[in-house]
N, C-alpha and C positions, 0 to 999 in steps of 0.2 A: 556376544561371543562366549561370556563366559557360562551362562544358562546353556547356549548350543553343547558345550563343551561338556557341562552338567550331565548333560541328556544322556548324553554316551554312557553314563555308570548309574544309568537308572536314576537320574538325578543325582545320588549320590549324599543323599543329606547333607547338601550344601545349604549353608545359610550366604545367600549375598545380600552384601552392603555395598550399595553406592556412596559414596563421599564426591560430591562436586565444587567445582569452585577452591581449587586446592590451587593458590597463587604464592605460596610462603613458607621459608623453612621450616618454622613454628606449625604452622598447620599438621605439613606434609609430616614430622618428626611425631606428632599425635595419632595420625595416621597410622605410621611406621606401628609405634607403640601399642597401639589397640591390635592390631595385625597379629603382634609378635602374641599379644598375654592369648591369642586365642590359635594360637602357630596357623594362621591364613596364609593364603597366596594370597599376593597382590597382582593382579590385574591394572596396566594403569594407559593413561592417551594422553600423560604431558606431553608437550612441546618445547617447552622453556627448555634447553641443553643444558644448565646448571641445574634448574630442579631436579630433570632428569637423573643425573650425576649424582644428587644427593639422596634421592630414593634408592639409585640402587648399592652403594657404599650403606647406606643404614639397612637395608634387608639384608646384605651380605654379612655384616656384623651381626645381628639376631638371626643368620640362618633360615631364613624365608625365601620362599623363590620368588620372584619380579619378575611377568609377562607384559614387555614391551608391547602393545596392540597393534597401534598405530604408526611408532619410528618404518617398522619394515615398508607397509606401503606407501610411506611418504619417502624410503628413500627410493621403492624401484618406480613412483612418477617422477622424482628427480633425475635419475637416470634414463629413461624413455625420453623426457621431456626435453632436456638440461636445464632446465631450471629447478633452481633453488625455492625451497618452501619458505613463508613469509614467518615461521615462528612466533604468531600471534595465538594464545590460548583463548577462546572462547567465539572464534569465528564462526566456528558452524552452529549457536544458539544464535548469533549476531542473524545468520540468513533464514534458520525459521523465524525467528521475530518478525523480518524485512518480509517473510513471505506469510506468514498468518497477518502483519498490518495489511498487507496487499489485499486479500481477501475479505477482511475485516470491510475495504475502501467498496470493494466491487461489490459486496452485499448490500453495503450502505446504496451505493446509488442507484441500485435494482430497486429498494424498497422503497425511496423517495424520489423516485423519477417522474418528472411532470406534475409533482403536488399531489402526488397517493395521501401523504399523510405528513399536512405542514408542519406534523410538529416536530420533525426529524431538520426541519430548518434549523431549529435553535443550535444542535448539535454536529452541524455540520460546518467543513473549513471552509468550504464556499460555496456559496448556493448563485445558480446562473437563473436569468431571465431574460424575456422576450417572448414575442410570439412567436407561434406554431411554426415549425422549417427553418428553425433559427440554428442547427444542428447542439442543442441543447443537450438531448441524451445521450449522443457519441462521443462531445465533449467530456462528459460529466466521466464516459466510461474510460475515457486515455488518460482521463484527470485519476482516479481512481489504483491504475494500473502505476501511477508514480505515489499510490498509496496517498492519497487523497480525499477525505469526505465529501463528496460533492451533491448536492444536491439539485434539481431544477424546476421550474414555475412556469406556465405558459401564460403570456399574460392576455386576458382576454377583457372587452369594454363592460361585459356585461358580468365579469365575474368581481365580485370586492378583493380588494387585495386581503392576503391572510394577515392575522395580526401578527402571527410569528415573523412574517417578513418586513413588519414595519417596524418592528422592535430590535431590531438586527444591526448593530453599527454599518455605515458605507461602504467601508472595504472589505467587508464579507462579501459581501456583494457584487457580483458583474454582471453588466445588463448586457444582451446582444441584440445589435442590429443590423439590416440590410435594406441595400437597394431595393425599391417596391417594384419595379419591374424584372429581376432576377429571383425575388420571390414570389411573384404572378408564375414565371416559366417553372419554378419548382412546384409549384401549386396545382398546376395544369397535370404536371406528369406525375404527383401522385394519384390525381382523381382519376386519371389514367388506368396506373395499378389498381385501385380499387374498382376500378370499372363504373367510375361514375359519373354522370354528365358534365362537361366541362362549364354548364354555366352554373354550377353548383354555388353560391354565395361565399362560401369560404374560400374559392379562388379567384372572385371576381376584384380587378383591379382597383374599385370604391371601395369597397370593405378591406381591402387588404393596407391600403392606404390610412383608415380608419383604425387599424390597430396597429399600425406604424409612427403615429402620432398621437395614440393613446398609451403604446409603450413606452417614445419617450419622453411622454408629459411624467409618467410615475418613474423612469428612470432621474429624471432633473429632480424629482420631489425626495427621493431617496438619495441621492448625491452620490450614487453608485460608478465608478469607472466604466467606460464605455466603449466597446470593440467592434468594431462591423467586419461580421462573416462573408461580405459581399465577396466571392470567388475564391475563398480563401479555402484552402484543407482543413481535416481536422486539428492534424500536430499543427499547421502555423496560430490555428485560435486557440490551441493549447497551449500551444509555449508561452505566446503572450501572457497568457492569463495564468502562468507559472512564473512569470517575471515581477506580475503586480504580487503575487503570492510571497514570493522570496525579497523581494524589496520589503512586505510589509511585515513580515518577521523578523530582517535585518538579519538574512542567510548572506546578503553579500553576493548573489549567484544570478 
């Protein structure tokens, strides 16, 4: 606002200084002082109603002018609204943060989705496995969205497991599994979508049972917690596996 403001007088050879993080009378009175020795306006978006009170008693005493930014439209959403604002200073750095981790989470599990590149295992908050149709990457992506690292491995007989994955404590780790004939019927109907023959090897009820039991021969060797997605939605094999999450952090949630 105050560069917009600028604009208006050709800029106006305005020098601006930002000062953030101004929580204390000490500060704020430095503040004040640096203002005054260069006669500035102050521009300012406390919230605290005492700070407030105190900035503008010291500019008024050095003769400075003080532009409230922020009091006005927080009080006409209090009036629209009727509610009262929560008078916490630094909440809206609080929701970029929440919303750049958010993103931070969704790139991560874009880039390490299905073992692109295991070594994004070591750095992540929890890496899912299982075989192919185990809803692994939708998982990984609501995990993600509660700002979560996640990453995932498909596990297949013929593939060696990664060493990043064997180097991993157990509770990093969640294995998933299902019913081998509710993943035959999901099996059929992709090769469907892809338009291709249903007695394809990868959906045939032998093999499918073959990496059903080769998954959790290396789930028991890892001592990884273990979920079965059998009919379940995404959010209910999310929450769960936000339960083992926040228990093994000691969130208490």
């Amino acid at each position: 606002m105050a560069r917009a403001a600028a604009s208006q007088f050709d800029g106006g050879e305005l020098d601006i200084r930002r000062v953030p993080y101004v929580t204390d009378a000490e500060h704020l009175e430095e503040v004040i002082n640096e203002a005054a020795q260069e006669q500035g306006i102050i521009a300012f978006t406390l919230v605290l109603p005492e700070l407030k009170k105190q900035l503008l008693e010291l500019a008024a005493d050095r003769g400075l002018a003080a532009v409230d930014l922020l009091g006005p439209m927080m009080d006409a959403i209090a009036r629209a609204t009727g509610v009262q604002p929560r008078l916490e200073p630094g909440l809206i750095r609080r929701l970029d943060e929440d919303y750049f981790r958010k993103m931070e989470a969704i790139d991560f599990a874009v880039k390490y989705d299905n073992g692109k590149d295991t070594r994004g295992l070591c750095h992540a908050d929890l890496v899912l496995i299982g075989v192919s149709r185990t809803s692994k990457t939708p998982v990984c992506m609501y995990l993600a969205h509660k700002r979560l690292r996640a990453a995932n491995l498909a596990l297949v007989p013929e593939v060696p497991l990664p060493e990043e994955l064997l180097s991993l404590p157990p509770e990093k780790i969640i294995g998933l599994t299902i019913d081998a004939e509710k993943l035959y019927q999901i099996r059929q109907e992709r090769l469907k979508t892809l338009g291709l023959p249903g007695q394809a090897d990868y959906a045939t009820r032998s093999r499918i049972e073959q990496e059903l039991a080769y998954a959790s021969k290396v789930m028991d060797q890892l001592g990884c917690p273990v979920i079965d997605v059998t009919n379940k939605a995404v959010e209910e094999t999310a929450g769960k596996i936000l339960q083992i999450y926040y228990r093994r952090e000691g969130y208490g949630k």
